[in-house]
GUGUPA-176390 format. One record per residue (C-alpha): residue number from 1; residue in one letter; x, y, z. Coordinates in steps of 0.25 Angstrom, whole numbers. Layout:
% GUGUPA-176390
  seq  type   east  north     up
  NUM     A      X      Y      Z
...
END
This chain:
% GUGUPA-176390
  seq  type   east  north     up
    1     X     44     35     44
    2     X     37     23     42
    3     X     34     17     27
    4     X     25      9     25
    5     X     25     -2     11
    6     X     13     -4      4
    7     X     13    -14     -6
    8     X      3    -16    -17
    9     X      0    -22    -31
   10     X    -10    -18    -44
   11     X    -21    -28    -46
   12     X    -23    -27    -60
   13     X    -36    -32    -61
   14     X    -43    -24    -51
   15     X    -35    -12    -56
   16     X    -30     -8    -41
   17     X    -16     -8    -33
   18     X    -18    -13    -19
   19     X    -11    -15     -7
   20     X     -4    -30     -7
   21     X      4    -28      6
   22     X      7    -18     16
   23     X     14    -15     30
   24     X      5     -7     33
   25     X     -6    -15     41
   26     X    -20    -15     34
   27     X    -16     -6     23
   28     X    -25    -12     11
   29     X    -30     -3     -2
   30     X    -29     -1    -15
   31     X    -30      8    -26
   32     X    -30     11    -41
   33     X    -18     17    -42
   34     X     -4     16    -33
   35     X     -7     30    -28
   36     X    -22     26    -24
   37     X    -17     15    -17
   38     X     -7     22    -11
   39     X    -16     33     -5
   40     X    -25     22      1
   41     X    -13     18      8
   42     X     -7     29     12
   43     X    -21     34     17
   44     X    -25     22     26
   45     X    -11     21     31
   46     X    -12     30     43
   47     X    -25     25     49
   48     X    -20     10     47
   49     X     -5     13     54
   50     X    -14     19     65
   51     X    -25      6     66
   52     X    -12     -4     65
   53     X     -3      3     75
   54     X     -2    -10     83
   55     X      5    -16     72
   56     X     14     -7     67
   57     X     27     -4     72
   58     X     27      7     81
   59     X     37     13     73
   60     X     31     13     61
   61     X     18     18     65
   62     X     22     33     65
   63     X     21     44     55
   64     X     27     47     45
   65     X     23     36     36
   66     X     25     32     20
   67     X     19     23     10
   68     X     28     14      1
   69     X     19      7     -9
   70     X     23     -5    -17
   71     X     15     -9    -28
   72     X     16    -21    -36
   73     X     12    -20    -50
   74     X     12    -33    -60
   75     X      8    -32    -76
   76     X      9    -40    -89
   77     X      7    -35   -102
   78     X      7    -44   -115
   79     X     19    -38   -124
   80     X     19    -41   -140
   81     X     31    -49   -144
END
């Protein structure tokens, strides 16, 4: 099985998570949510393993495949003293 990383982070002024780093190649998106963004991904994956073949690994380029998603959140509050 080949597993995939996905890595993204929450801009908080556009309201959106979106992908910051990924190994798989061409894999960009985003979405409201963790889950949105990680169905994106997880429906573009197929095609683009197929249109990147060249530069993937043989061994990694058959089924079956998994999604691991990182995400990177960062908040300040102000807190009363």
């Amino acid at each position: 099985m080949a597993t995939w990383t996905l890595h993204a982070a929450y801009d908080p002024d556009e309201k959106i998570w979106y992908t910051i780093d990924c190994d798989v190649p061409g894999l960009v998106t985003e979405g409201e949510t963790l889950e949105q963004l990680r169905e994106r991904a997880a429906a573009v994956l197929p095609e683009l393993l197929v249109d990147n073949a060249s530069e993937i690994p043989p061994e990694r380029r058959d089924a079956p495949h998994s999604l691991r998603l990182v995400a990177f959140h960062e908040s300040t509050m102000p807190i009363a003293a």
